[in-house]
C-alpha positions in Angstrom: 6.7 12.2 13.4 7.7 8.6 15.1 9.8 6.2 12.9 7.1 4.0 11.4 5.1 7.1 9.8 7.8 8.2 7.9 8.2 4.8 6.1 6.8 4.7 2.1 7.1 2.6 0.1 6.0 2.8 -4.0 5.7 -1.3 -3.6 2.2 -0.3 -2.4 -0.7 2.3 -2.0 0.9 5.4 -1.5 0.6 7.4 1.9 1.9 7.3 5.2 1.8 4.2 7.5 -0.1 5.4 10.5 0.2 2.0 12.5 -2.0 3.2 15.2 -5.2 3.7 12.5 -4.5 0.4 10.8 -3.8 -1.5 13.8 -7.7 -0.4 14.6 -8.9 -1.0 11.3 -7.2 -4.3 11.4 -8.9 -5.4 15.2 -12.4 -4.3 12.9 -11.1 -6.6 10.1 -11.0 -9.8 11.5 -14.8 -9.3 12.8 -16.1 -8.9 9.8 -16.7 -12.2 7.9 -16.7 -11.0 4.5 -13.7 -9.2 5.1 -11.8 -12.1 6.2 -13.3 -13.7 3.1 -10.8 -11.2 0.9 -7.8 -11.1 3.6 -5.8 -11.6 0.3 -6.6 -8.3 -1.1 -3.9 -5.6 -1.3 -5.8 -3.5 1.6 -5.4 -6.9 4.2 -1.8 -7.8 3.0 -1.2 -4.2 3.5 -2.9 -3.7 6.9 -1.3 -7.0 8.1 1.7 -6.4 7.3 1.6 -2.8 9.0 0.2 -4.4 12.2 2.5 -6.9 12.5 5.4 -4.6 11.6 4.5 -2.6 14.6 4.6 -6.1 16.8 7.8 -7.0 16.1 9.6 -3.7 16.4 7.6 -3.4 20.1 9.1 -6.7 20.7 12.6 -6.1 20.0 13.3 -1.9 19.9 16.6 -2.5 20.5 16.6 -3.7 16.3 13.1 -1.4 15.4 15.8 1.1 13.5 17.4 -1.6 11.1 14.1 -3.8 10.6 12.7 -0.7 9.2 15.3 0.7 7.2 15.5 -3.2 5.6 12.4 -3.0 4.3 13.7 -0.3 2.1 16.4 -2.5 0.6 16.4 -2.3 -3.4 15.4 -5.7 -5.0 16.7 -6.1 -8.8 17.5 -8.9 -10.9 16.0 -11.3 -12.1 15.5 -13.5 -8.5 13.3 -10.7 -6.8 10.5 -9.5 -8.9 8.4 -9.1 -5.8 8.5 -5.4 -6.2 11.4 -2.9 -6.2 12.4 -3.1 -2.1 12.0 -5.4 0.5 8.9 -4.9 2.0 7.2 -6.6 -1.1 9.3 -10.0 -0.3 8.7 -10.1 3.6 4.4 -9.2 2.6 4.7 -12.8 0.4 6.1 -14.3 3.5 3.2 -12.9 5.7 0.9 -14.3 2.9 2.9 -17.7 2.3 2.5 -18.3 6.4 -1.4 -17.3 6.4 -1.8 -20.1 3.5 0.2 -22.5 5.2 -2.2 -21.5 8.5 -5.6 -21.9 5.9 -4.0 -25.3 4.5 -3.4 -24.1 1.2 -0.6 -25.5 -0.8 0.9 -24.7 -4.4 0.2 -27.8 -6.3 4.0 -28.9 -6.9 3.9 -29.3 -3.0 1.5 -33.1 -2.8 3.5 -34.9 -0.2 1.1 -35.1 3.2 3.9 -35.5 5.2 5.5 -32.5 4.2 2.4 -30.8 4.2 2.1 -32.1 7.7 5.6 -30.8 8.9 5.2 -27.3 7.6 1.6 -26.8 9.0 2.9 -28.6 12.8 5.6 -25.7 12.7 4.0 -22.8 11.4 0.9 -23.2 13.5 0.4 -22.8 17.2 -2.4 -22.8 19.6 -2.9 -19.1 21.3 -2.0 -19.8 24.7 -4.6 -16.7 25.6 -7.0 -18.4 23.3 -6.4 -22.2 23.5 -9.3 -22.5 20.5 -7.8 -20.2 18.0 -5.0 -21.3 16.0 -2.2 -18.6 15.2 0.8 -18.4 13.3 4.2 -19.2 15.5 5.7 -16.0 16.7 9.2 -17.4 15.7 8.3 -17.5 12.2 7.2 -13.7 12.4 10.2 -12.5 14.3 12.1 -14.4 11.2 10.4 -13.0 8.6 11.3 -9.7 9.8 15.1 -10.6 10.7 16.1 -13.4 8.2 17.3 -10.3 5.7 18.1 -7.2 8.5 21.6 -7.3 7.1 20.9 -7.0 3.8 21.8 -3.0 3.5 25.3 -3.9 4.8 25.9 -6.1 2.4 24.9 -4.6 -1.1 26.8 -5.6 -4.5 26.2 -4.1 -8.0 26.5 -6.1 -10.9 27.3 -3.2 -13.9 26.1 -3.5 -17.7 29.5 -5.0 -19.7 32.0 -5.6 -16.9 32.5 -8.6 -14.8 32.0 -9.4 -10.6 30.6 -7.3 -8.7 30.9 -3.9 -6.9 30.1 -3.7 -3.0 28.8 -0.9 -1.7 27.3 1.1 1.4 23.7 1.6 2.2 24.2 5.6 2.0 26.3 4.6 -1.8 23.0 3.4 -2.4 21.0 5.9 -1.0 22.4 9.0 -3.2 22.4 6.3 -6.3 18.3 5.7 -5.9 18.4 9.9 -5.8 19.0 9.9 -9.4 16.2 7.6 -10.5 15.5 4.6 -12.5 17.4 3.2 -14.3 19.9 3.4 -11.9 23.1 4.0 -12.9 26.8 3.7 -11.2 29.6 5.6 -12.7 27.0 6.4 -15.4 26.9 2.7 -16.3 23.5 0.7 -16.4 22.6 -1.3 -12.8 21.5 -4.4 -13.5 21.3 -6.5 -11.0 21.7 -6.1 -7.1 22.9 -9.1 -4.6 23.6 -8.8 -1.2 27.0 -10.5 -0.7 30.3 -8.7 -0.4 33.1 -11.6 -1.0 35.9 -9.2 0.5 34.6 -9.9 3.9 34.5 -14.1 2.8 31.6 -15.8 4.7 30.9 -13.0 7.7 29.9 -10.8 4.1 27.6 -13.2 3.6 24.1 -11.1 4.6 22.4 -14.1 6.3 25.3 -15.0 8.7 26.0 -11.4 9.4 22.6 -11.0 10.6 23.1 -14.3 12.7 25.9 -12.5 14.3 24.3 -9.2 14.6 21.6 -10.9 17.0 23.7 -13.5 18.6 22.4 -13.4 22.4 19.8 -10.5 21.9 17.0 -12.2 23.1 16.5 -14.1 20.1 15.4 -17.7 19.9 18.3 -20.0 18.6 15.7 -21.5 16.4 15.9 -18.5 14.8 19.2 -17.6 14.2 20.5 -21.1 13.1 17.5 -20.4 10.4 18.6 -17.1 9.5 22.5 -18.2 9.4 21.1 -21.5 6.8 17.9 -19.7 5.2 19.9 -20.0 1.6 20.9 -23.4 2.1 18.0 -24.9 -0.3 20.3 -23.1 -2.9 22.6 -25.8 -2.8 20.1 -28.2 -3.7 20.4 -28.0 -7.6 19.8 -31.8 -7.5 19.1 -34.8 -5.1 21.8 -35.4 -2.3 21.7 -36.5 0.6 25.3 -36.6 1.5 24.6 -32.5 1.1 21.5 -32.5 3.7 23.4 -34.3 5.9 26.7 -31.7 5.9 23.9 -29.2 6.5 22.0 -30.0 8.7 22.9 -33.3 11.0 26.6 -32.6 11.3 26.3 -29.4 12.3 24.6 -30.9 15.5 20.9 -29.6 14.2 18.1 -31.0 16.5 15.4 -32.8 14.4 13.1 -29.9 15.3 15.7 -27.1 14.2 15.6 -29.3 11.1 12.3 -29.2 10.5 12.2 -25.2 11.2 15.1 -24.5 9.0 12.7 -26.5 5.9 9.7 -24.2 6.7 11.9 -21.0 6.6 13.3 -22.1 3.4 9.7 -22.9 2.1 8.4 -19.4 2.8 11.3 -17.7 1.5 11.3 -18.9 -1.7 7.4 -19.1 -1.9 8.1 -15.1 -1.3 10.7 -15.3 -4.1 9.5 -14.2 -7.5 11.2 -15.2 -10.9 10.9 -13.0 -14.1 7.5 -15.0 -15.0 6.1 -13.8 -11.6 6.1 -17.2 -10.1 8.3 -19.0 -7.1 10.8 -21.6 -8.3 10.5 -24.4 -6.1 12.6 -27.0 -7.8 15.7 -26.5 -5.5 13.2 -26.6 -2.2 12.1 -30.1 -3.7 15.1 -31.2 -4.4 16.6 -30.4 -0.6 13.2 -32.4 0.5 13.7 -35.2 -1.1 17.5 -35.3 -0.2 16.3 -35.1 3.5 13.8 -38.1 2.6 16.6 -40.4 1.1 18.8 -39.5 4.3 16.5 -40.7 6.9 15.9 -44.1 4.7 19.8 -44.9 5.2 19.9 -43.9 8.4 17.2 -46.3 9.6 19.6 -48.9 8.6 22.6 -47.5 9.9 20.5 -46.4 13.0 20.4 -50.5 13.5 24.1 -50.7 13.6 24.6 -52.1 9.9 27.8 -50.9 8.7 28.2 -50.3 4.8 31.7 -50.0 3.3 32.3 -46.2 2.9 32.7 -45.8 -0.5 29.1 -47.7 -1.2 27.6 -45.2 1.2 29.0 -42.3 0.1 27.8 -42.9 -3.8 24.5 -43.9 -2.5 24.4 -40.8 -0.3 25.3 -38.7 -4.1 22.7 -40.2 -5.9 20.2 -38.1 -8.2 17.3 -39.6 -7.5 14.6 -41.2 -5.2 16.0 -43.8 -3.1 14.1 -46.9 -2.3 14.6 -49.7 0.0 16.1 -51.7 -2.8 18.6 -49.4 -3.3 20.1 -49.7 0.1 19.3 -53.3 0.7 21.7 -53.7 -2.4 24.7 -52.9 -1.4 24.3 -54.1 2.7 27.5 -56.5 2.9 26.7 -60.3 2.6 28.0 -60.7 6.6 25.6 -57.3 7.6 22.3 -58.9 6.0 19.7 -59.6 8.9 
């Protein structure tokens, strides 16, 4: 029995994955109009993301063994209500990018110009087909790799006690044994992260998974994502001074910029609260940060200088930025 067909998982219909079957069934699929009509229906998202699974393990073997066991990675809490592992969070990602390919946008997301950015990265012509538009193979690989650390880096947070405890995959493994609710030390599991603190910011799972495919084959677009793919997180409010530590002075290229936004888009559009919906406040926040950074900087970009500590609380500011905001505090001998 080959790797892939001994995969379950109670996220969906149960049975075993036979990749080769649903690989045909998928090439039927997509020739059949009504079918394409319903690709949001359980059997697509499940047939998808089977296929696709299959692709990207083909494409890089040398990682097939961890991408898979990733997908069994628990998921409790209250930030992950996907499903109870993995695979249910990566399937919202699949589905996120076939919206963003089909032009469909939640309704908290009205800016064009945004709408514009995440559709020019996430979809690319077929160079085999130059008249069919597909989803950009970098954004699959992501989806698949942005959490492959995850396992390594799992920390219990126990009914009545305080921090966390980190543990190993196989701790894990012989915990899950027992059943829901899950229990450690006979004490109540309520929530699982994926951060272990001992190992300071290489325990962080996305920058160990960053590392783990440094100069594998992997596009750099992709592993700068992967190593910032939480970053929206720090967005609780408007900031530009924030966007602009992340990701201009870390040498970003406008392009990387863009790709780390969409990643963050479809991560959190894959990221399911207690009330079954995405949370997109921080992911607005971060844009709007990015939008009052590139207002200053087309003042600073024609050599006005602003004294430092007038730039940095403008930078900090809460809110929209306008042109009068800036023009305000331009010194009297910089005014053009």
């Amino acid at each position: 029995m080959s790797l892939f067909e001994k995969f379950e998982d109670p996220a969906f219909e149960e049975g075993k994955i036979d990749l080769k079957k649903t690989g045909e069934t998928k090439a039927l699929f997509i020739n059949q109009e009504d079918v394409v009509n319903e690709r949001y229906t359980k059997e697509w998202q499940k047939i998808n993301f089977d296929t696709t699974l299959l692709e990207v393990c083909k494409k890089y073997p040398e990682f097939s063994e961890k991408i898979v066991r990733s997908l069994e990675t628990p998921q409790l809490g209250e930030h992950h209500n996907e499903g109870p592992t993995m695979k249910s969070h990566l399937s919202l990602i699949l589905m996120t990018l076939e919206e963003i390919k089909d032009g469909k946008f939640p309704e908290s997301i009205q800016d064009a110009n945004l709408k514009e950015i995440i559709q020019n990265i996430t979809v690319k012509r077929d160079e085999d087909n130059p008249k069919k538009n597909i989803i950009n193979p970098e954004l699959i690989d992501y989806t698949f790799f942005h959490d492959i650390a995850k396992p390594d880096c799992l920390t219990l947070k126990i009914e009545e006690e305080k921090g966390g405890i980190e543990i190993t995959n196989d701790q894990w493994t012989e915990i899950e044994k027992k059943g829901r609710p899950y229990r450690y030390n006979d004490k109540l599991i309520t929530s699982i992260s994926y951060f272990h603190s001992s190992e300071g910011s290489s325990g962080r799972h996305g920058n160990k998974a960053a590392e783990m495919l440094k100069d594998k084959g992997v596009a750099p677009e992709i592993i700068i994502a992967i190593s910032k793919h939480e970053t929206a997180y720090q967005f609780s409010k408007i900031n530009a001074a924030t966007y602009e530590e992340h990701f201009t002075k870390s040498g970003f290229s406008e392009n990387q910029q863009k790709f780390i936004l969409v990643t963050s888009y479809i991560d959190t559009m894959a990221t399911l609260g207690s009330d079954g919906k995405p949370n997109l406040s921080n992911f607005n926040n971060l844009i709007k940060s990015r939008d009052n950074f590139l207002l200053i900087k087309q003042y600073t970009d024609k050599g006005i200088i602003f004294r430092d500590n007038e730039l940095t609380a403008l930078k900090k500011q809460n809110k929209v930025l306008t042109t009068e905001d800036v023009e305000k505090i331009i010194p009297l001998g910089e005014k053009r």
